[in-house]
N, C-alpha and C positions, 0 to 999 in steps of 0.2 A: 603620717597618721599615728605612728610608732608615737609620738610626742603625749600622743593626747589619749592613749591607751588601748590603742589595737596596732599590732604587727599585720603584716600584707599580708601574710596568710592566713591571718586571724580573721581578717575578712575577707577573704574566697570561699572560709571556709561556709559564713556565714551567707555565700551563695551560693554553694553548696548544700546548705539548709532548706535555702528558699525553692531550691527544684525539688527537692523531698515536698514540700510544701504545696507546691504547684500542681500534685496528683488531686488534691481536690479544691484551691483555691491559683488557678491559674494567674488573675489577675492582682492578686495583692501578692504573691511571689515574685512577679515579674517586674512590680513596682518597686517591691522590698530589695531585689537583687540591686535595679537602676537606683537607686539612695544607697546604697553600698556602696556601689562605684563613684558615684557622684561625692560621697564625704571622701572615699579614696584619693581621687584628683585632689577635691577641694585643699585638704590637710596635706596632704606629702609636694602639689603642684607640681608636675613632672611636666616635661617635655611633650608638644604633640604625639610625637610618636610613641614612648611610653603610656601613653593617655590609650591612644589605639589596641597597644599591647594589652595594657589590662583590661580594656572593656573585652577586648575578646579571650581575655583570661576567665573574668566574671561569667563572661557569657558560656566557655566551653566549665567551668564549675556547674552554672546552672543546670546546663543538660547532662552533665555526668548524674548530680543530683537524680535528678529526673527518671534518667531509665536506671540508675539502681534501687530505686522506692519499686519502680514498675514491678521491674524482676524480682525484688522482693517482697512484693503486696500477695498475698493469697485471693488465689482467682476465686471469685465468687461464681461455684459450681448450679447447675442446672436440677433443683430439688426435682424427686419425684410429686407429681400430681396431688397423689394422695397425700405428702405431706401438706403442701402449702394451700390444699382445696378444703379439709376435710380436717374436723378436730380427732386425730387419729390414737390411738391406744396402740404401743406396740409392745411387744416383747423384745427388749434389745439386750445385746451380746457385744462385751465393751471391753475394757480398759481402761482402767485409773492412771490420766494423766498426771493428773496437780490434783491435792484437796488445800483448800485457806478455809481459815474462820472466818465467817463475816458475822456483823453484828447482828445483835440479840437472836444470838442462840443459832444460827444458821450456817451450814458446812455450803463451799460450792464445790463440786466435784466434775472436773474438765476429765470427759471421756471421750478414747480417742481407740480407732480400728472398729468401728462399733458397726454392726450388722440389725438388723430388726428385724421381725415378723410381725405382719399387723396384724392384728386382733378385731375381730368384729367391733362393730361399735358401742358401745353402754348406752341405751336412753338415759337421758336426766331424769334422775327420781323415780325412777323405776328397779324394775330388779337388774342387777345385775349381770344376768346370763340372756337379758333380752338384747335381741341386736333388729339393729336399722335396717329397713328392706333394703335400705341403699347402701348400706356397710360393702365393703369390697371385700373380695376373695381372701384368704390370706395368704400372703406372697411375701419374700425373701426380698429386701431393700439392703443394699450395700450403702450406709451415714457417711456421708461427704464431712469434711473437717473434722472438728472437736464437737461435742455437746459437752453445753453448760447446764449440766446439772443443781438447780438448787432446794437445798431439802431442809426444811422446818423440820426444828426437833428430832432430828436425827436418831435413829438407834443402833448406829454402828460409825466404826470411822477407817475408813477404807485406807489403806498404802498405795503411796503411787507401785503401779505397776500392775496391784491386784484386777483378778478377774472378777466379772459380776453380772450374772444375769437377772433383769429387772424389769418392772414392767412397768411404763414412762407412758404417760402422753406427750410424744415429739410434739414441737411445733418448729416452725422458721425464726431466724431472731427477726422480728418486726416492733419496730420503736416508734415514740410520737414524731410524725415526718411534719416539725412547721417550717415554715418562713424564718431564718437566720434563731433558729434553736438546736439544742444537742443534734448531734448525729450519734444516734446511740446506735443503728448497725454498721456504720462504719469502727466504731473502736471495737466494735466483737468481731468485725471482719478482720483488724488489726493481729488478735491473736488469733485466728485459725478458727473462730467459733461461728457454724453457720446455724447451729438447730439449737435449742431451748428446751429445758423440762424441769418442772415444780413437784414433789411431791412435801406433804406434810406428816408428821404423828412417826415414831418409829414401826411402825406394823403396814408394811409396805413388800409387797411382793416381790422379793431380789434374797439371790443366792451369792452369795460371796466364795470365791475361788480361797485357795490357800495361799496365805501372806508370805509375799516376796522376802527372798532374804533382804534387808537395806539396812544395814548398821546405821550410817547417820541418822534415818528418816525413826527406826526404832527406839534413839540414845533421846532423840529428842523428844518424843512422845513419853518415853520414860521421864524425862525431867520435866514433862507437861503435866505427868499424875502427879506426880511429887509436890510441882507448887500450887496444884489444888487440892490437895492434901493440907499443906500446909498456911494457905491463904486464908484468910477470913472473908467467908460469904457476905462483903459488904461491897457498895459501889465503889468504894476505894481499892480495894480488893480488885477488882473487876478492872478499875484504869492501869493498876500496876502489873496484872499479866498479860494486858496491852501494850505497855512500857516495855515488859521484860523480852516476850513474846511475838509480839506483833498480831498476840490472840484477842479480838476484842467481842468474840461472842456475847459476852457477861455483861457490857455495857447498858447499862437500862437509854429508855428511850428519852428520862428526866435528864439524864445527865449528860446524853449525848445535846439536845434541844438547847439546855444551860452552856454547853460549851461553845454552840456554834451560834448563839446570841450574844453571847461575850468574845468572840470571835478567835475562840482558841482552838477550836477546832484540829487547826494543824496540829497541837500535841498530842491529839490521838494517835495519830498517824507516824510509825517508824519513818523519819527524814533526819535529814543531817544535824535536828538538833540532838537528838539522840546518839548520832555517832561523836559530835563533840566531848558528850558526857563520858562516853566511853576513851575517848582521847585522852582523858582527863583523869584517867584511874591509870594511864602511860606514864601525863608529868607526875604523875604520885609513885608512882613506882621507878620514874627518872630520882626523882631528891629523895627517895630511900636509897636506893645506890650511892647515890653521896653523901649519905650521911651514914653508910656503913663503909664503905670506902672515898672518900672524899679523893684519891686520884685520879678516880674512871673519868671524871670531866676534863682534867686535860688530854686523854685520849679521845675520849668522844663526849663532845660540848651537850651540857645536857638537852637543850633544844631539840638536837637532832638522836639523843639518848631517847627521850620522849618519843619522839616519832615512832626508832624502831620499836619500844615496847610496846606502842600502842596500835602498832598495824596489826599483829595475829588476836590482839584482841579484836579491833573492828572487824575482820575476819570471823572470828566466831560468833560477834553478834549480829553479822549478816547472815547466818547459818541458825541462830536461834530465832530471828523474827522470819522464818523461811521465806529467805533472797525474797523479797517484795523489790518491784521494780523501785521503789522511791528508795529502802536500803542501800538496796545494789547501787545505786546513782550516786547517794551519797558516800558510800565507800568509796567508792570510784573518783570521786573528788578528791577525799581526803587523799587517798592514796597519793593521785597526783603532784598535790601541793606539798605532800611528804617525801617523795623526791626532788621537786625541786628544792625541797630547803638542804634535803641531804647533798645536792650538787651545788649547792650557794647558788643556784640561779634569783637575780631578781625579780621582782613581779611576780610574786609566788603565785597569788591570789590571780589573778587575771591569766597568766599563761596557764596556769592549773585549770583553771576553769577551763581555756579555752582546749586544752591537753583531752581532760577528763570528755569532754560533748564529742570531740574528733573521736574517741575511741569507742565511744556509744553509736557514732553514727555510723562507724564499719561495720561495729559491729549489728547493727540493727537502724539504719538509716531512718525505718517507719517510727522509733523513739520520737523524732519531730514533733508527734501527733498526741505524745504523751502529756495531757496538761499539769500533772506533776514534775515532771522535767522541766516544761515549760518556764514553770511556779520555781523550782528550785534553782534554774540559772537566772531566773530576773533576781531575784532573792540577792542570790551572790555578788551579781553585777552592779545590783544596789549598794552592797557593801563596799566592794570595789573602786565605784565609781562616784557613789554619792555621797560615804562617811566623811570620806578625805576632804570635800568642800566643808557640813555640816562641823567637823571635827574642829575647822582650821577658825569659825566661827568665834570659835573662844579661849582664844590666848592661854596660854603656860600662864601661871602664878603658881607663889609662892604665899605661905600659911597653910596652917593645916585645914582651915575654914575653907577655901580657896581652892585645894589641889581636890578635896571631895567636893566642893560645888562642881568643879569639874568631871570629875566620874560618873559623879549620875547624870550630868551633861553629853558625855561620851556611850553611856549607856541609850540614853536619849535618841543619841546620834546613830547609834546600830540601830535603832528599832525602827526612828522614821525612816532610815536610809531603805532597809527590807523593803518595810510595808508602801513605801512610795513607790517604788521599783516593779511590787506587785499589784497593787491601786490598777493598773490599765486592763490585766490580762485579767482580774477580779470584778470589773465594771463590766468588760465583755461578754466571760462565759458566765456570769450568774446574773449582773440587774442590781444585787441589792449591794449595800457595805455597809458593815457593823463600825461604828466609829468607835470601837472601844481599844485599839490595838495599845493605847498605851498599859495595858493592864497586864499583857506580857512583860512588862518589867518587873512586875513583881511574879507573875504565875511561873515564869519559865524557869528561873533561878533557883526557885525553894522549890520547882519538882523535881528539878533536874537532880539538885543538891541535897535534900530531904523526904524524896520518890524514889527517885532511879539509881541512883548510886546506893544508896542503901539495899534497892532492891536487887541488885546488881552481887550486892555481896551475898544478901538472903538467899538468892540461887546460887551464888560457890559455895555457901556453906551447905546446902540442901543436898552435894554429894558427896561432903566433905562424910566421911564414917564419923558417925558417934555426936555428931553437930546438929542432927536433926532441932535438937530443943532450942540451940542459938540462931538456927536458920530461922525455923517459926517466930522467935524474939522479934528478930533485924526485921523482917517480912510485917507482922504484925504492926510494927512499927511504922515502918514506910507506907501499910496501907493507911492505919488511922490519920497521919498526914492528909495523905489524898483524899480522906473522905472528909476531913475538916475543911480540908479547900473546895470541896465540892458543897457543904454544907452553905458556906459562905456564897458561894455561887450562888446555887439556887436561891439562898437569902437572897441577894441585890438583884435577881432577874425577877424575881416575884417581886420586886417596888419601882422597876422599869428601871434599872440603871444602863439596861444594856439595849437600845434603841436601836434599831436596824433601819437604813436607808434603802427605801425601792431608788435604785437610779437608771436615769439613760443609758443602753448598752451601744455604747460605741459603733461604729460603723469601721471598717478594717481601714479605709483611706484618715479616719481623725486618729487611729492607733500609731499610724504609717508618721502624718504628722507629726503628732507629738514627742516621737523617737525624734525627729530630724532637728526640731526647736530644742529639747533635751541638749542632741549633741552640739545645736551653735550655740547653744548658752556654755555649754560646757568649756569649748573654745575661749568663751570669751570671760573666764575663771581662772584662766589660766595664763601666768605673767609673763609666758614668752609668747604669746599670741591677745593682745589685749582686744580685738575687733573680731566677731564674728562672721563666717563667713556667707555673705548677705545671702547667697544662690542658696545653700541649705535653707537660712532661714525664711528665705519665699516659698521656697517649696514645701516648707514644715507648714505653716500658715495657708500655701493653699489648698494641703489636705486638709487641714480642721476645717476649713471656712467650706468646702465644695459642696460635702456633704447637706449640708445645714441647708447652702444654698440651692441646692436640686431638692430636698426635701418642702421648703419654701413655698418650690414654685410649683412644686408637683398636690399641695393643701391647695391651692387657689385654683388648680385646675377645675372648669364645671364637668365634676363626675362626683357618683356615686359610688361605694364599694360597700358591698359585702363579703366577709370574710366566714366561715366556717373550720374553727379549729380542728386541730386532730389531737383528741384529748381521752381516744380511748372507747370505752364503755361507758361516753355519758357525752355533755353536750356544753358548749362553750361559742357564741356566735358574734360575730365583729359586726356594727356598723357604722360606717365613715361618710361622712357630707362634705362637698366644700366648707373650705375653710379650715378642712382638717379635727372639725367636730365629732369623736365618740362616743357609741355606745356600745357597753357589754351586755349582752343576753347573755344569763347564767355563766355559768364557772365553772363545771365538768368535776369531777371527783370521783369519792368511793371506790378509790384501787387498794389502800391498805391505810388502817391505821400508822403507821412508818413512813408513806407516803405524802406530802402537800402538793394536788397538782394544781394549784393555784400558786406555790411558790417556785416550784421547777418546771411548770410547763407555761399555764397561762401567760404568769406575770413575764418571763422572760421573752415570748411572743410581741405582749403589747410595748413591751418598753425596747423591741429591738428600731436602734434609730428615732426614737420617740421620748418625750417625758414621760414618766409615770401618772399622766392625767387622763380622767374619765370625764365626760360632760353627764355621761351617769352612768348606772346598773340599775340591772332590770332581771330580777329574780321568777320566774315565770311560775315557779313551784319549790317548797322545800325539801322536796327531796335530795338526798346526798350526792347521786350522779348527773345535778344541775347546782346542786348549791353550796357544795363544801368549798370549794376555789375559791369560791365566792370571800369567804375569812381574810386570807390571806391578802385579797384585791384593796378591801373595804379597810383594813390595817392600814395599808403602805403607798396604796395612791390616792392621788386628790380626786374625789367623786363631787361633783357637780350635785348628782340628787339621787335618790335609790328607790327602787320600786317594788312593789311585791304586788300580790293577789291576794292577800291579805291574811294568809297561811306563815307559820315560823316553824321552822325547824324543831322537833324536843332532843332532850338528851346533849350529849357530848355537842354536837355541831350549832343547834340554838345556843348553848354559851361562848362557843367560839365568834358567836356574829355578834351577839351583846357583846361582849368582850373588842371586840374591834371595831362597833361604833362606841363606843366608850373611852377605850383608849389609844385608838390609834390615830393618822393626820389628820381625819376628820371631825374629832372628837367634841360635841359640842353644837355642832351644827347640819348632824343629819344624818334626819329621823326616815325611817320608813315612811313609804305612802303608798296608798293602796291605788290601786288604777282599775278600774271596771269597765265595762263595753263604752262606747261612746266617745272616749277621752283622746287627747292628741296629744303628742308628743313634737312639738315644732323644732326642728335639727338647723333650722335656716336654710335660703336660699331655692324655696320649696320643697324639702327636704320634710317628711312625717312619718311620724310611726304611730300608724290608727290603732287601737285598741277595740278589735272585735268582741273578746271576751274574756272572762266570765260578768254576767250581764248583775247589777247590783240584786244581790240577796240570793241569788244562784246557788245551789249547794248541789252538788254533782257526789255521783256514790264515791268517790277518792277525792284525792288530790290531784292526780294525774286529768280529770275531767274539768278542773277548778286552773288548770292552766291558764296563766297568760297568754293570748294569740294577739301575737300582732301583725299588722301588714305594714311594709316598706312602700311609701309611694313619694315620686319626685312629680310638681307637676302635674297632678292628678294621673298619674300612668303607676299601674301597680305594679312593684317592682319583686316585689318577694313578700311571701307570708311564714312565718316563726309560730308554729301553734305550740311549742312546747311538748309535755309530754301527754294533750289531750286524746279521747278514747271516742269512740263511738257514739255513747250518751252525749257528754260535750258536743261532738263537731253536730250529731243532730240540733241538740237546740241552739247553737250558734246560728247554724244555718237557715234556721227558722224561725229567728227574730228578723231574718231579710237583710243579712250583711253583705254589702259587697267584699270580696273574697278575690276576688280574679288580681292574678299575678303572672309577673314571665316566668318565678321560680320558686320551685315550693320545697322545702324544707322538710320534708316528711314527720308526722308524729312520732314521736315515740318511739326513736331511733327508726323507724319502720318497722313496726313490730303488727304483727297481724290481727293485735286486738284494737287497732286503730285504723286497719284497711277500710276503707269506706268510698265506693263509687261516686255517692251524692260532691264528697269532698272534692274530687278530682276536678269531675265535673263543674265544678264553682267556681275552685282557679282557676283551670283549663291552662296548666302550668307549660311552658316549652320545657325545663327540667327538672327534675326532682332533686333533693340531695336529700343523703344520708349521714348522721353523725352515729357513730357504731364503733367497737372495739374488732380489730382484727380475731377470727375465727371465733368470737365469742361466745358464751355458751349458751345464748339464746336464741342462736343462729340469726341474728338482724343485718340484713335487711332482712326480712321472710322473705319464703321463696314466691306465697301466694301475692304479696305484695308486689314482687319483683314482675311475677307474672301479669299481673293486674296492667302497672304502670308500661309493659311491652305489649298489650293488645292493645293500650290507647295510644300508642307510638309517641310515650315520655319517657325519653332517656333518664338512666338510673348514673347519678358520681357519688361513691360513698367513699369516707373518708380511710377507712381501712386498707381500702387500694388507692387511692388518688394519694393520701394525706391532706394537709390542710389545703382546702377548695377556697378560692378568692375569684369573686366574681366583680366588674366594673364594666357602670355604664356611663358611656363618655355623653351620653346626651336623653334626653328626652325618648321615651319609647322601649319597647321591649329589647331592643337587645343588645345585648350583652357578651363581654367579652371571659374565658375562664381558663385559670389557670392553678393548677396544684404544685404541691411540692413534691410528689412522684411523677415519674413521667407518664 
């Protein structure tokens, strides 16, 4: 296998990786190890018995893997009550672990040893000193892990180490729990963070201890006033002491939107192409050395002159973008591949890599789970492994025409190589892909080379005595760059040059695949092995194809589902017919302007395993906590047909929906339509979605009473009713036009909220469950308690999505019932 570019212990190590992996994806671990071993054999063909030996080589890696992730996982400790019951108010008593800048404007501050006292409760909208008859005592809580502090507009900036007493609404870290989406409390379980707390405005109740002595953490804060002293308050401004930094507070939301449309995103972010740049002020200070003595290079060739200059530099700019995990990784590379060249080892690039991830994983094995790691060793590997074909593409020549058609061919060749490399793990964890990666040939070079480097000197000269005025120059300079390329940006994203793809998110068995076909193709590129080896590429083939084919057959099965996403404080609802026919009810939203839960929560839901296709949407109301996701759906999947109740959104979110039937896949061909009581919606194979209400000409005191209801029935058997977010007024005169109502499962109004409890309603369904779509601990307290009470004396069990996560119900046949299962247990 050595031939074809992994040493044998380049791949144990890599099953070694797969038991780290195995803590929360058992079965694609356990596959990934077996295709390790199996290209093992295949490529080197060893003897029976060496075959034996390493499978139980691979297999005693895996479980080494395995119980040191365990023993190094942070146990997810047993919250008290009152945290995870109750939206609580404490007074806590802390420690400043870590502070980072996060964007627009926002410090996170990881507090750690922290103690609290809970504090009566505040009513909503009341006065302040009012507390809840049901407020608890106040009592002394010892905070398990770290709290993730994050504070809007801060008005202080704390040192690690500092004391601080403050007055925090804890909560639990709890994230949207779907069906094959983020696991956002597993990566805060990763660093140590089990609690959560938001505050905003700097006039926030906390006393600050006296600042630790920390000379570095001080030097660098010092050199942070300094080049906002010396920056110019522009958006360019703002990317280059991100650049310098790793501080992207100052970022606007234009510029960050334009970057990740044009899919540049990544150069926000401190990674290894940054530490290049920095390499790069080494060989510049390697050929000054020879050009002031031109005999240092027969002592030490400048190649590896370069190296060692430019190691204590990447060293100090992993200390000025404060060590970020994607920094540190890529120094940790470089480094690598910088001793191997200073040992003449060959294979710099592929042992370095594999040198640099062995040393990550001692040291923190749970790295595995990091998806910038992830991203930055496919990156590499792409370079590694995919340039050298692409590269070999096009021949040496001679002419000057010639050897440059070549360079920008070879430039070509690094970009595709990357971005294909990254193409799999980018289809999986997000859905969409921006096809614009070729546009990194030109962005990354003139920032790197006319941003960073420049920027780079504007902070040495910024402590340089008596330089302040040439630092501001250089600085200046380097910003107005960034912001002409930023200008330019937003120019071509305002005339659509930069189109983003919703696509299929891969299934782990079609990823598993098409690593295996990768590497018999790869095989068979290479002229001392001209035939690939067929056992990889059957098994490559029949992961892509298995998937597809259990998906297939599982559309044709006679059942129905309904799905119920976990989208928060607001409502987002699945329904699936034979044949594999959807529809979306609403699209959940309103968590923040900075927020699209239509592009990180919905859209990556529908399209896990799936195309990006809707047989429609069905808009029940425009309200923003039903209908903003909605934007982002109606953009980038193919919609069948779209419905409303014949209400539009105003303001910012009605132009975002004009705007995405206008210009997005649908563009052209559809229009709203209004749906009133009486109307059907035919799914096929008996499959309907009745339209009880609102009855034509209807005007209900809101919007909320002007809801879309609709009923689920297969076969004339009521399977669920979807009233949206109707109220009292509503469900009375619905019910009193004489609608049939009766369902196995009802969907509660209005998250269940108590101005929608209504006995008559129950009564009509005669529901066996209710469901709940609600935000965990939310501040409306939904489901109500009176509701909850109501639905337990008519003995209808209550599943709200704040403790289930998303609820998926299916009925395999004809009749009430039904089968249910969530993404919590």
């Amino acid at each position: 296998m050595a031939r074809h570019g992994l040493l044998a212990w380049q791949a144990y190590l890599l099953c070694f990786a797969a038991g780290v992996w195995s803590l929360r994806h058992p079965q694609a671990a356990l596959a990934s190890a077996g295709l390790v071993w199996l290209g093992l054999v295949l490529f080197r063909r060893p003897a029976f018995a060496s075959a034996l030996a390493s499978l139980a080589l691979a297999g005693a890696c895996l479980f080494v893997g395995q119980q040191y992730a365990s023993f190094r996982l942070p146990q997810a400790p047993s919250l008290p009550a009152a945290l995870g019951e109750t939206r609580s108010t404490a007074r806590v008593f802390a420690r400043v672990a870590e502070v980072t800048d996060k964007p627009f404007g926002r410090l996170e501050i990881l507090l750690k040893d922290a103690r609290a006292e809970l504090l009566p409760e505040r009513r909503r909208g009341g006065d302040a000193a009012a507390v809840s008859a049901a407020a608890p005592e106040s009592q002394w809580l010892m905070l398990p892990g770290r709290i993730a502090w994050d504070w809007d507009e801060p008005g202080a900036r704390p040192a690690p180490g500092q004391s601080v007493e403050v007055v925090l609404r804890v909560r639990p870290v709890h994230g949207f729990a779907n069906f094959g989406g983020a696991d956002f409390e597993w990566r805060e379980r990763l660093r140590g963070v089990f609690l959560r707390a938001y505050t905003r405005g700097p006039d926030i109740e906390a006393v600050w201890g006296e600042r630790p002595a920390h000379a570095l953490w001080d030097l660098r804060e010092s050199l942070r006033g300094r080049l906002l002293a010396l920056l110019p308050e522009t958006p360019g401004g703002a990317v280059l002491l991100g650049l310098l930094l790793g501080d992207r507070s100052r970022i606007g939301l234009e510029a960050t939107e334009d970057m990740r449309a044009a899919g540049l995103s990544h150069t926000l972010a401190l990674s290894g192409l940054n530490v290049v740049y920095v390499a790069l002020l080494g060989l510049g200070l390697a050929w000054l050395a020879g050009m002031v003595r031109p005999g240092v290079y027969v002592r030490i060739p400048r190649q590896k002159l370069a190296v060692l200059l430019s190691l204590p530099l990447v060293a100090a700019y992993v200390w000025l973008g404060q060590g970020s995990p994607s920094l540190v990784r890529a120094a940790l590379m470089y480094g690598s591949w910088g001793i191997l060249l200073l040992l003449d080892r060959g294979r710099p690039l592929v042992d370095g890599l594999f040198l640099a991830v062995a040393l990550m994983l001692v040291w923190d094995p749970l790295a595995v789970y990091d998806l910038g790691l992830q991203m930055s060793v496919a990156a590499v590997a792409g370079l590694a492994f995919l340039y050298p074909w692409l590269d070999a593409l096009v021949p040496q020549a001679r002419g000057r025409a010639l050897r440059l058609a070549r360079r920008v061919w070879q430039a070509l060749a690094l970009t595709l190589s990357a971005n294909l490399a990254l193409l799999p793990i980018s289809l999986w964890c997000f859905g969409t892909y921006p096809p614009n990666f070729l546009l990194n040939l030109a962005w990354v070079p003139v920032q790197g080379m006319l941003v960073q480097l420049p920027g780079m000197a504007g902070l040495a000269l910024a402590v340089a005595p008596g330089a302040e005025t040439a630092s501001a120059a250089v600085l200046s300079f380097a910003a107005l760059v960034q912001g002409w390329m930023l200008d330019c940006l937003h120019l071509l994203a305002a005339r659509g040059w930069f189109p983003t793809w919703a696509v299929l998110r891969p299934l782990w068995p079609e990823l598993l695949g098409a690593s295996a076909l990768l590497a018999a193709a790869s095989a068979s590129l290479r002229p001392d092995r001209p035939t690939p080896p067929a056992a990889l590429a059957l098994c490559g083939l029949l992961l892509v194809v298995w998937p597809h084919a259990l998906l297939a057959q599982d559309e044709m099965r006679d059942a129905v589902r309904l799905s119920v996403l976990d989208v928060g404080q607001s409502q987002a609802v699945v329904v699936e017919a034979p044949g594999g026919r959807r529809v979306l009810v609403d699209g959940g939203g309103a968590m923040s302007p900075t927020f699209d839960i239509g592009r990180s929560v919905v859209a990556p839901a529908l399209a896990w395993g799936r195309p990006p296709r809707l047989d429609a949407v069905v808009m029940t109301h425009p309200d923003a906590d039903h209908a903003q996701g909605l934007a982002w759906i109606l953009r980038h999947f193919r919609v069948g047909a779209f419905y409303t109740n014949g209400r539009w959104p105003e303001g910012r979110l009605g132009l975002a929906l004009d705007q995405a039937l206008a210009e997005g896949v649908n563009a052209g061909r559809l229009a709203p339509r209004v749906l009133t009581a009486g109307e059907r919606l035919d799914l096929g194979e008996g499959v309907v979605l009745e339209v009880l209400h609102p009855a034509d000409g209807y005007a209900g005191r809101n919007a909320n009473d002007e809801s879309v209801v609709l009923r689920l029935v297969w076969r004339g058997q009521g399977l669920a009713l979807l009233p949206g977010d109707i109220q009292r007024d509503g469900i009375e005169a619905m019910l009193d036009a004489g609608v049939d109502a009766r369902a196995a499962v009802l969907l509660l109004p209005h998250h269940g909220s108590k101005s929608s409890l209504s006995g008559m309603l129950y009564e009509a369904v005669a529901p066996d469950l209710a469901l709940a779509s609600c935000g965990f601990l939310n501040q409306y307290r939904f489901p109500n308690a009176d509701v909850a009470a109501e639905l337990a004396g008519r003995g209808i069990p209550l599943a709200a999505t704040p403790w289930r996560g998303m609820l998926r119900l299916a009925w395999a046949g004809p009749g009430r019932e039904f089968g249910l299962t969530s993404a919590r247990p």
